[in-house]
C-alpha positions as CSV (number, residue, x, y, z in Angstrom):
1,X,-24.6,-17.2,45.4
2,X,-25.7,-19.1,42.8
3,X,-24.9,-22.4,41.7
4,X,-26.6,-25.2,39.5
5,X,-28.7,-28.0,40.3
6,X,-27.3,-31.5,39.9
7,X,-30.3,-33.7,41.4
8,X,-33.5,-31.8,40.1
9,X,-35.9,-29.2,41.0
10,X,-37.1,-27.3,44.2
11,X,-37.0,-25.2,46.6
12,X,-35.9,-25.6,50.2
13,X,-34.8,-23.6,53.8
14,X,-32.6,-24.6,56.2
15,X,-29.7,-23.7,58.4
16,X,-26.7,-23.6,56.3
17,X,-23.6,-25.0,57.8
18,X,-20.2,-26.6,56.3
19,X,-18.1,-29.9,56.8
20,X,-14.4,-29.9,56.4
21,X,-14.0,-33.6,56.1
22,X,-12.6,-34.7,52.4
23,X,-14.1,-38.1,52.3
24,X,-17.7,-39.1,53.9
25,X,-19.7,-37.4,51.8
26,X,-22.2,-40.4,52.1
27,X,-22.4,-40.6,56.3
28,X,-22.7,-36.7,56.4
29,X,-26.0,-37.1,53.7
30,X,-27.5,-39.9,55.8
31,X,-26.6,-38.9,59.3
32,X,-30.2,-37.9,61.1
33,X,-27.8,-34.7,63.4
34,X,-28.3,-32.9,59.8
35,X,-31.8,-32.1,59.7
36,X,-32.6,-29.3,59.2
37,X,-29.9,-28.5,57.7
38,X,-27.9,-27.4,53.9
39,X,-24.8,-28.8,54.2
40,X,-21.8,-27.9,52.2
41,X,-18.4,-29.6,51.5
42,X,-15.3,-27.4,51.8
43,X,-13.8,-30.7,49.3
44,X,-13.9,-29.5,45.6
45,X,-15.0,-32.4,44.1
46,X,-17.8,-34.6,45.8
47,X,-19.2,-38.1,44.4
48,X,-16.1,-39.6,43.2
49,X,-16.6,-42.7,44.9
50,X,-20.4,-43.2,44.3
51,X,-23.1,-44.3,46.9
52,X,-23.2,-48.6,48.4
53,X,-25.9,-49.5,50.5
54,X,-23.4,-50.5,53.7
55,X,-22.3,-47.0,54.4
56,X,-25.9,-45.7,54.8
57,X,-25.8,-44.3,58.6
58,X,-30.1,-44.5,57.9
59,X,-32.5,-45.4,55.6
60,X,-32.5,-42.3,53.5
61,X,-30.9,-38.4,53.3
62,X,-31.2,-36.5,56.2
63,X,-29.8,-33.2,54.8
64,X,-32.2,-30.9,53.6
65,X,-29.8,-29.8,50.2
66,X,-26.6,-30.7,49.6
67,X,-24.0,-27.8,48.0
68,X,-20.5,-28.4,46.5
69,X,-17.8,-27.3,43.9
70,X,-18.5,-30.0,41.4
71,X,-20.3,-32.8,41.8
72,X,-18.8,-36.1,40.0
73,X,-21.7,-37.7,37.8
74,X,-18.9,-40.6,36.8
75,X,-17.9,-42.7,40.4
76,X,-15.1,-44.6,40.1
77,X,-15.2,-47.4,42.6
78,X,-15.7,-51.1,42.8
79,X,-18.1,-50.6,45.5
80,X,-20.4,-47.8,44.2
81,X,-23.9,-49.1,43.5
82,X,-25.0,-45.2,42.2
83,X,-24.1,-41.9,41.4
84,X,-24.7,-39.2,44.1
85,X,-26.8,-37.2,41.6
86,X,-28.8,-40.1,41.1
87,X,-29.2,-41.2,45.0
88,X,-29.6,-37.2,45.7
89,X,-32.8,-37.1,42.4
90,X,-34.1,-40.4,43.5
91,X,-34.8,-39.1,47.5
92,X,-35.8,-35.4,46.2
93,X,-32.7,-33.4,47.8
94,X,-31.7,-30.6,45.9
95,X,-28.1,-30.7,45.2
96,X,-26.3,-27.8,43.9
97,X,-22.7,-27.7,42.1
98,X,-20.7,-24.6,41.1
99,X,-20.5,-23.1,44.4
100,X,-17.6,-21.7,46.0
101,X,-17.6,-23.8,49.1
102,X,-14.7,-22.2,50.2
103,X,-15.7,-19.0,50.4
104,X,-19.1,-19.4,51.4
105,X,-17.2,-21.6,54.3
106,X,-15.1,-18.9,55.1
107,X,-18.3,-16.4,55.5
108,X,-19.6,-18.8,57.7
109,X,-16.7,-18.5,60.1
110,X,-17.2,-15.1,60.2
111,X,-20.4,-14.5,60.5
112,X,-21.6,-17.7,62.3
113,X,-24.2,-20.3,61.0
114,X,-27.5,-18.7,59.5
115,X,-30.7,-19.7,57.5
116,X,-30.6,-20.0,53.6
117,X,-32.7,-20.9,51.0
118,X,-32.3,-22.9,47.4
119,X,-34.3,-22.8,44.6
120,X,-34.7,-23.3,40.9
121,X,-37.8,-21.9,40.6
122,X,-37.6,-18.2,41.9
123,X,-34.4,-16.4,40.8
124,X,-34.6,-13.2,41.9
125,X,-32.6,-12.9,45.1
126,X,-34.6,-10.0,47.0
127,X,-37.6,-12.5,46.6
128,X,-36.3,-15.6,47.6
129,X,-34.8,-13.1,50.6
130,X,-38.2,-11.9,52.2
131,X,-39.2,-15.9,51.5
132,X,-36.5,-16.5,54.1
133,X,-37.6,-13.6,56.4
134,X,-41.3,-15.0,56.3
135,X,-40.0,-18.7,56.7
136,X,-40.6,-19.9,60.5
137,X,-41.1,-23.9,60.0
138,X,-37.3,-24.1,61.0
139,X,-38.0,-22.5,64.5
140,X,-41.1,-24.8,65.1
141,X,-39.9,-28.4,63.9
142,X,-39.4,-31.1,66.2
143,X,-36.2,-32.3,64.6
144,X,-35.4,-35.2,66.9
145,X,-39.2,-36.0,66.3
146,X,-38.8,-35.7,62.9
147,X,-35.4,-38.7,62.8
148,X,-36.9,-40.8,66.1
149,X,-38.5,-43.9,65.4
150,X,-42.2,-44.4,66.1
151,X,-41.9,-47.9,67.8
152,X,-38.9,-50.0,69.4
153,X,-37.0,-52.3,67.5
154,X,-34.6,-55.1,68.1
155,X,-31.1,-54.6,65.9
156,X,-29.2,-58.0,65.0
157,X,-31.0,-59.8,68.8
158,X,-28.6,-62.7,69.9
159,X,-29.5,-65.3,72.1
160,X,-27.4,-64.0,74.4
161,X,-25.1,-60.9,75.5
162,X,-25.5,-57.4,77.2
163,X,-28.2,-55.8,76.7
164,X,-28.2,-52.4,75.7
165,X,-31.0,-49.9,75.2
166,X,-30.6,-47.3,72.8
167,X,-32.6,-43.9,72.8
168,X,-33.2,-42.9,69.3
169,X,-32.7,-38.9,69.0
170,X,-31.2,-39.8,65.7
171,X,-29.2,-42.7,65.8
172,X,-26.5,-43.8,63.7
173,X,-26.3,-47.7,62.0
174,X,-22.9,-47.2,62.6
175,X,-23.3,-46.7,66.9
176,X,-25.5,-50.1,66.6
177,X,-23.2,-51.8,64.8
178,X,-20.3,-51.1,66.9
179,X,-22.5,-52.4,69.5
180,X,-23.3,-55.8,67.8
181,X,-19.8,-56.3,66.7
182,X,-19.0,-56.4,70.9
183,X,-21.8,-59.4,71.1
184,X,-24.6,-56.9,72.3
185,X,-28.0,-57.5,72.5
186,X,-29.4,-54.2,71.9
187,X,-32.9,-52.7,71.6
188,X,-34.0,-49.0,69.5
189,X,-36.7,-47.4,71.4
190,X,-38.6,-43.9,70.7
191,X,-37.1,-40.9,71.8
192,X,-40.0,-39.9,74.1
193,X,-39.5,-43.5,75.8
194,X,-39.7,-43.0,80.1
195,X,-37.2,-43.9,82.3
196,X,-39.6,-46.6,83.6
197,X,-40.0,-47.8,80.5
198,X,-36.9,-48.3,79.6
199,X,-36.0,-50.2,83.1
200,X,-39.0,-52.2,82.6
201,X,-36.7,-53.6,79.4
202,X,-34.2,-54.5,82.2
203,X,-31.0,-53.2,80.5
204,X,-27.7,-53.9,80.9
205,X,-26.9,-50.2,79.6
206,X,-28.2,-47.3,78.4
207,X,-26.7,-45.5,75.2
208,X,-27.9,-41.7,75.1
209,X,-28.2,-41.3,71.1
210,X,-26.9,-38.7,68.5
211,X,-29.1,-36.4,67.0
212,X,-30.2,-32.7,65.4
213,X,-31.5,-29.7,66.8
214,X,-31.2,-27.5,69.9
215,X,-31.0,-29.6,73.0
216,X,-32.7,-26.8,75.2
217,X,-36.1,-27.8,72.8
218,X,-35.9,-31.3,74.2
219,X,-36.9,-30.8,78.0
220,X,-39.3,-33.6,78.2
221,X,-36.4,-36.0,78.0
222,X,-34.1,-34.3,80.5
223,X,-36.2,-35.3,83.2
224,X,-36.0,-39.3,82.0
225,X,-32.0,-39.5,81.5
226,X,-31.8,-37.7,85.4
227,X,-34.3,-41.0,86.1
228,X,-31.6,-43.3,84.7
229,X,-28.7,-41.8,86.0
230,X,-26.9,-44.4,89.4
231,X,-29.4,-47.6,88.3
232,X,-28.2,-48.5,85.1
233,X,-24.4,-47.6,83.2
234,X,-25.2,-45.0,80.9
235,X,-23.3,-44.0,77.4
236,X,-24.3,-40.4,76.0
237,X,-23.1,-39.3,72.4
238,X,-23.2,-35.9,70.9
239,X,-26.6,-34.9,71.3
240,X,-26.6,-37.6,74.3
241,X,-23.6,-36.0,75.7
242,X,-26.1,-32.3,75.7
243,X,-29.1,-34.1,77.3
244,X,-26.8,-36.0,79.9
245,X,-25.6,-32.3,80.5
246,X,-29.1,-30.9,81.2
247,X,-29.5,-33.5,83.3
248,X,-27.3,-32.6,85.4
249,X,-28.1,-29.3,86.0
250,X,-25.5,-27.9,83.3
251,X,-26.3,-25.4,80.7
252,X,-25.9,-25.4,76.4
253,X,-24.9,-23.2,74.2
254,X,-24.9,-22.6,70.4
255,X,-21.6,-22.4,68.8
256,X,-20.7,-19.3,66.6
257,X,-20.0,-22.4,63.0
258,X,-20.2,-25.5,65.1
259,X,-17.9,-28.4,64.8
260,X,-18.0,-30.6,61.7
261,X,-15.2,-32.4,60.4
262,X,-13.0,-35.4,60.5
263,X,-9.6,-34.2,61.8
264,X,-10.7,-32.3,65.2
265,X,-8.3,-32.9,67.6
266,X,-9.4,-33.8,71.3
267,X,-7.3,-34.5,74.3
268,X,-7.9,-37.2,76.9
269,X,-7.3,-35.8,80.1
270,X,-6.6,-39.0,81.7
271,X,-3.7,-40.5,79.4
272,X,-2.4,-36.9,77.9
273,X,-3.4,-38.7,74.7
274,X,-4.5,-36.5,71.4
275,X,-7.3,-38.5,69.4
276,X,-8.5,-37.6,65.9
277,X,-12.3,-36.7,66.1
278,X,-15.0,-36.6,63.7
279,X,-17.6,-34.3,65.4
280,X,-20.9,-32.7,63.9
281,X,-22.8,-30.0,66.6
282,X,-23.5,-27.0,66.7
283,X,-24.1,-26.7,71.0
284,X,-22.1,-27.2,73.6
285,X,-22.1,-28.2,77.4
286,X,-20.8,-25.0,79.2
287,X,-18.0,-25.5,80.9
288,X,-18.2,-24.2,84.1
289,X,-16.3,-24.0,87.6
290,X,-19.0,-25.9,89.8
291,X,-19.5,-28.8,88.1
292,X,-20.4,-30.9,91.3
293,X,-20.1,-34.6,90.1
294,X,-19.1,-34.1,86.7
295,X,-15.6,-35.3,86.0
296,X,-14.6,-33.4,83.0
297,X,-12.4,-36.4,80.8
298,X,-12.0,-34.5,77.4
299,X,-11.3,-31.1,75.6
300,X,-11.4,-29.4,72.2
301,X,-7.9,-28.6,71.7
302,X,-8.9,-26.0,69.1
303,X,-10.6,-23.7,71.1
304,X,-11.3,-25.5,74.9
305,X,-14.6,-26.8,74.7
306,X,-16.3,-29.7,76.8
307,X,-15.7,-32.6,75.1
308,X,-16.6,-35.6,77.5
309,X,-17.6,-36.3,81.0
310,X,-18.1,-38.8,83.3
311,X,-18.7,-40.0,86.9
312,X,-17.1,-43.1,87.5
313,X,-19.4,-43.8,91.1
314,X,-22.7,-43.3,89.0
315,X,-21.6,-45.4,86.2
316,X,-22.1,-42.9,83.2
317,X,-20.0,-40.9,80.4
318,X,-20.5,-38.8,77.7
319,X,-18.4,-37.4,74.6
320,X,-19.5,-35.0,72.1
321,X,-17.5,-36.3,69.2
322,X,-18.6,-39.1,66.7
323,X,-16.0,-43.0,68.0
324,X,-18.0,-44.7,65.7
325,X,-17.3,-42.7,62.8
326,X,-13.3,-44.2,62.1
327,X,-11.7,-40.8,62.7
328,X,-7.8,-41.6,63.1
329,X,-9.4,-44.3,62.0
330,X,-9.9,-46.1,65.1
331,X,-8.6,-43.4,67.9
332,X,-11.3,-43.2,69.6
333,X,-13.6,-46.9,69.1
334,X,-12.4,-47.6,72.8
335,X,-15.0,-45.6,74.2
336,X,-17.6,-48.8,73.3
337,X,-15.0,-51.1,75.2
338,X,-15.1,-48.7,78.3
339,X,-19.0,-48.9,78.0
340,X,-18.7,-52.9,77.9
341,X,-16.4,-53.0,80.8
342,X,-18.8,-51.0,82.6
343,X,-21.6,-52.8,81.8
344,X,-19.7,-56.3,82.8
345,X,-18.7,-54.5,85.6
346,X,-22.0,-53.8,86.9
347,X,-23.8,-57.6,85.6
348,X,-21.3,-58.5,87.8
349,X,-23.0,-57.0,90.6
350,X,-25.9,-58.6,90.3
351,X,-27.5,-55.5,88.9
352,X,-29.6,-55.3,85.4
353,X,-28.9,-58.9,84.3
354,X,-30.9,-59.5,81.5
355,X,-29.3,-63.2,80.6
């Protein structure tokens, strides 16, 4: 297909894969679980509202390109503080307009994710094809590496409050902030952090982190998150939800297009309830009929997939959609309560006080 470049030149590879959300556009650029990866928008027109530093979800874009029908060059919005051209040119992401989105989605479905690569500077297609062929840095890149943080950091530290660790495989501002906003103390630390480590930090809880990539790549970690699991209340998130699963002895596997979007629908076992997801992963947790201590607590009601676990007597769950990311708006923000209450429950105890 070929398109026209909106934020510059360059040339870039990456796993193509779409998003059916109409607004977001900003979260989805800055979200760490896309690298790696050329996203495009199913939403003709994308930039209308312009780019404010608040809804960052990290310090800078995550995707490798961006494509999309039109891009708007004109935002019209009393919070915008730049253009997405100009945020896209200033970072070096290729962005590329005059796509059709739709039908490239549509091939996608069809076919199932695959590898492209953009470029202004080579335009002959059977070249740019044996480029892709020859490519293998996709297959070798530490992805959550590439997101993690190198060192621990303390975000918004209170005097007081329960203190929660988080594992950085790709973290989210927004996860931290709906920590902060519950009076949490909470603490970033390194993807590669032990499980001894992190109890050294004596934490109240545990938060298992977003992030990109294949979860089977990440077997050093498995073996700290099994070390966690029954001392300390742990919360797992998309990519945390995967490495809670291999943790327990359950298996992954790669989606034919993934799930990414802002209207999924999920249903809560417990209550019968439907909630409104925003979700963005292309694995899965394999369902599976032994599932010895796994409590399975939510479902993809589009085509039956795991959506969240938990074991009430260990103090842990999982879910592999996005509650901090206001699908519904707020359908599913009472996953961060349940963590609280479990955390309160277990300071109660006498267990992992840190006040």
């Amino acid at each position: 297909m070929r398109g026209v470049s909106f934020s510059g030149e360059g040339e870039v590879f990456g796993e193509v894969v779409f998003n059916t959300a109409m607004t977001g556009y900003q979260e989805m650029i800055t979200d760490p679980s896309y690298r790696g990866q050329i996203l495009t928008l199913t939403y003709p027109i994308v930039g209308s509202y312009g780019i404010t530093e608040y809804d960052m979800e990290s310090d800078f874009p995550q995707v490798e390109s961006l494509l999309v029908k039109e891009c708007c060059r004109r935002p019209r919005n009393q919070r915008s503080q730049e253009s997405l051209s100009s945020y896209l040119e200033r970072h070096g992401i290729l962005g590329v307009e005059g796509i059709d989105t739709r039908t490239l989605t549509l091939h996608l479905r069809r076919a199932g994710t695959m590898k492209g690569v953009l470029s202004t500077k080579e335009s002959d297609p059977e070249i740019l094809h044996q480029k892709l062929l020859a490519n293998r840095d996709l297959d070798n890149r530490d992805l959550v590496g590439e997101v993690s943080i190198p060192q621990s950091y303390s975000w918004a530290y209170p005097e007081q409050g329960l203190h929660v660790v988080v594992c950085d495989y790709g973290i989210k501002y927004n996860i931290l902030r709906h920590l902060t906003l519950r009076g949490c103390r909470v603490t970033v630390v390194p993807y590669q952090t032990t499980a001894a480590e992190i109890e050294a930090l004596k934490p109240d809880g545990v938060l298992l982190s977003n992030g990109p990539g294949d979860p089977a790549d990440q077997k050093a970690i498995v073996p700290e998150i099994q070390a966690l699991l029954g001392k300390v209340p742990v919360f797992g998130i998309c990519l945390g939800h995967q490495l809670l699963g291999l943790a327990l002895g359950l298996s992954t596997f790669k989606l034919t297009f993934g799930h990414r979007g802002g209207n999924h629908p999920v249903k809560d076992l417990s209550t019968g309830k439907v909630h409104i997801s925003s979700q963005n992963h292309g694995y899965c947790v394999e369902l599976s009929d032994s599932m010895e201590g796994v409590e399975v607590t939510h479902v993809s009601l589009n085509d039956g997939t795991l959506e969240g676990m938990e074991n009430q007597s260990q103090l842990w769950f999982s879910v592999h959609y996005h509650p901090e990311a206001s699908p519904g708006p707020h359908d599913s923000t009472y996953l961060f309560d349940k963590f609280m209450q479990m955390m309160q429950s277990r300071r109660g105890e006498g267990a992992g006080s840190n006040a």
